[in-house]
Structures are given as structure tokens and as C-alpha cells.
C-alpha positions as CSV (number, residue, x, y, z in Angstrom):
1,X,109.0,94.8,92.0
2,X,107.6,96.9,89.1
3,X,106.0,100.1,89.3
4,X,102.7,98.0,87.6
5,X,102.8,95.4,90.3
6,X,102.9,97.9,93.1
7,X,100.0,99.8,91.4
8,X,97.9,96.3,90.9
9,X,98.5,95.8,94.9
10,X,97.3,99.2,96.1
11,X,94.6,98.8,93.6
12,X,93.8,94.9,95.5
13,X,93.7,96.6,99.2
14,X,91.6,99.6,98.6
15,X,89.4,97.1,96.1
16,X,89.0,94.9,99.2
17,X,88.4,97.8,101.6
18,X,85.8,98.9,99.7
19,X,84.3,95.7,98.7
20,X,84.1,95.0,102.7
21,X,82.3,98.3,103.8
22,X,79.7,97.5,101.3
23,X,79.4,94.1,102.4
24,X,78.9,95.2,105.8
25,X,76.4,97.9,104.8
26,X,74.1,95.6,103.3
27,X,74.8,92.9,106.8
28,X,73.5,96.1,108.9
29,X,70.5,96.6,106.6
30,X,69.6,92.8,106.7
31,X,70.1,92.9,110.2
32,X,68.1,95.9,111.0
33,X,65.3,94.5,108.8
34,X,65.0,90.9,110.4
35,X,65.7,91.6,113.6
36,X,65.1,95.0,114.6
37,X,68.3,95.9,115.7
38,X,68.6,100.2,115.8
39,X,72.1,99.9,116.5
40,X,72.4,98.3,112.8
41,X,71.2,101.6,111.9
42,X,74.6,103.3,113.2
43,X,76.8,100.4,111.7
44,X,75.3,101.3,108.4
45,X,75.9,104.6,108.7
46,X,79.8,104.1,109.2
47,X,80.3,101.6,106.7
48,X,78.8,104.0,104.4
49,X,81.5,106.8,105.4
50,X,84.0,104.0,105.3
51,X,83.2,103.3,101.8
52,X,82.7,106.5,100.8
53,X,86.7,107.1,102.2
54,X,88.0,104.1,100.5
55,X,86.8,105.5,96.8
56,X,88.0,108.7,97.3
57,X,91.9,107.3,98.8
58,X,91.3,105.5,95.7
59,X,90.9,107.9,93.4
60,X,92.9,110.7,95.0
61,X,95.8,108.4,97.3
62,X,96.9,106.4,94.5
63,X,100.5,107.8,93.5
64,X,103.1,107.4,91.0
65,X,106.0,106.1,92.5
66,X,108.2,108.4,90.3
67,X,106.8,111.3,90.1
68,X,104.5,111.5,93.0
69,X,101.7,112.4,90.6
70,X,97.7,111.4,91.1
71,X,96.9,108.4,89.2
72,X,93.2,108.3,90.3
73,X,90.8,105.9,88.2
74,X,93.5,105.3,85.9
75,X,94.6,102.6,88.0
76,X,92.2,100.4,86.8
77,X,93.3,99.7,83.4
78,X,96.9,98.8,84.9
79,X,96.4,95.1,84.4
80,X,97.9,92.3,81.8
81,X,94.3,92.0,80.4
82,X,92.5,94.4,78.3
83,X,88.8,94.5,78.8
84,X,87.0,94.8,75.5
85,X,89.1,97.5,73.5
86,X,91.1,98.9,76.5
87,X,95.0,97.6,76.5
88,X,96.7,98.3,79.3
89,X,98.8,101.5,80.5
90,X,102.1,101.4,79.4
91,X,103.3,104.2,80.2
92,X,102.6,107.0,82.6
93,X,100.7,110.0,81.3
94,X,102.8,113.0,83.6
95,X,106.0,111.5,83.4
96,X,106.4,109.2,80.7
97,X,108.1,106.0,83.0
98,X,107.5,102.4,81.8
99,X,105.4,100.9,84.1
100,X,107.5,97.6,83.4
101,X,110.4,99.2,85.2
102,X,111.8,98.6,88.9
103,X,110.1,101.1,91.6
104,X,112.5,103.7,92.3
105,X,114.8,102.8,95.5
106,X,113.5,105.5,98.0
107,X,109.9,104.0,97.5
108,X,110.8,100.1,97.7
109,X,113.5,99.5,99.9
């Protein structure tokens, strides 16, 4: 595995974290609304502390593999696919790795 493909994966789980708390804060909402739950009222409120704890392990628990460094929002540009003028990383900005090369062994094995 490459260091890009294991920073396109933590990138997909905390995506999806976050995705789902704010799926489920607009579920409470709706549900509070129709039906008058107040207990809705409390789910929202956790599913806004869960989403506000999924961007900040995003932006501060993403690490280099090599260095150990913060990567933070820089992980979203670590994709194939440029969008509009943005290429893609190709190289870390702290330690200089290819992200093209294997993950070092004491983080994959």
C-alpha cells in the first residue's frame, strides 16, 4: 500500500463519519418538526458535537506516515484527479517523501 492510498482511506472514513452526523442532524430536526419529538432535540445536539469532532480529527488526526507530521486539509488534494487548476500532492511538504511510495513498515504491517 502507498502512503497516498492510505491517506485517500482515512480521508473516506472521516468523510463518511462526518457525512453521517450531518445526515442524522437534519433526521432529528425533521423529526422534531413533524412529529414533536423533544428527545430529537438532544439527538441533534450530539450529532452536532459528533460532527464537529470528526472535522477537527480531520483536520488535526490526519498524519504523515513518515514523519508523523499534521497533514490537516491538505489531505484533500491527495487524489488522481485534479479539480480545476489543483494537481495533486506529490510530495509531502515537511518531509519531502513521494506519496507514490510504500508506507513505512512500523505503520503497515
Amino acid at each position: 500500500m502507498t502512503i497516498r492510498g492510505y491517506l485517500i482511506g482515512r480521508k473516506r472514513l472521516y468523510s463518511r463519519f462526518y457525512a453521517l452526523s450531518l445526515a442524522i442532524m437534519v433526521g432529528s430536526l425533521a423529526m422534531a418538526s413533524v412529529f414533536d419529538k423533544s428527545w430529537a432535540y438532544w439527538v441533534f445536539a450530539a450529532a452536532c458535537l459528533a460532527y464537529i469532532g470528526a472535522l477537527q480529527v480531520y483536520k488535526f488526526g490526519v498524519r504523515c506516515p513518515n514523519c508523523r507530521g499534521n497533514i490537516g486539509w491538505s489531505n484533500n488534494h491527495f487524489g488522481d484527479k485534479g479539480f480545476l487548476f489543483l494537481r495533486p500532492v506529490v510530495y509531502r511538504q515537511f518531509c519531502g517523501v513521494s506519496l507514490d511510495s510504500d508506507m513505512p513498515s512500523r505503520v503497515s504491517g
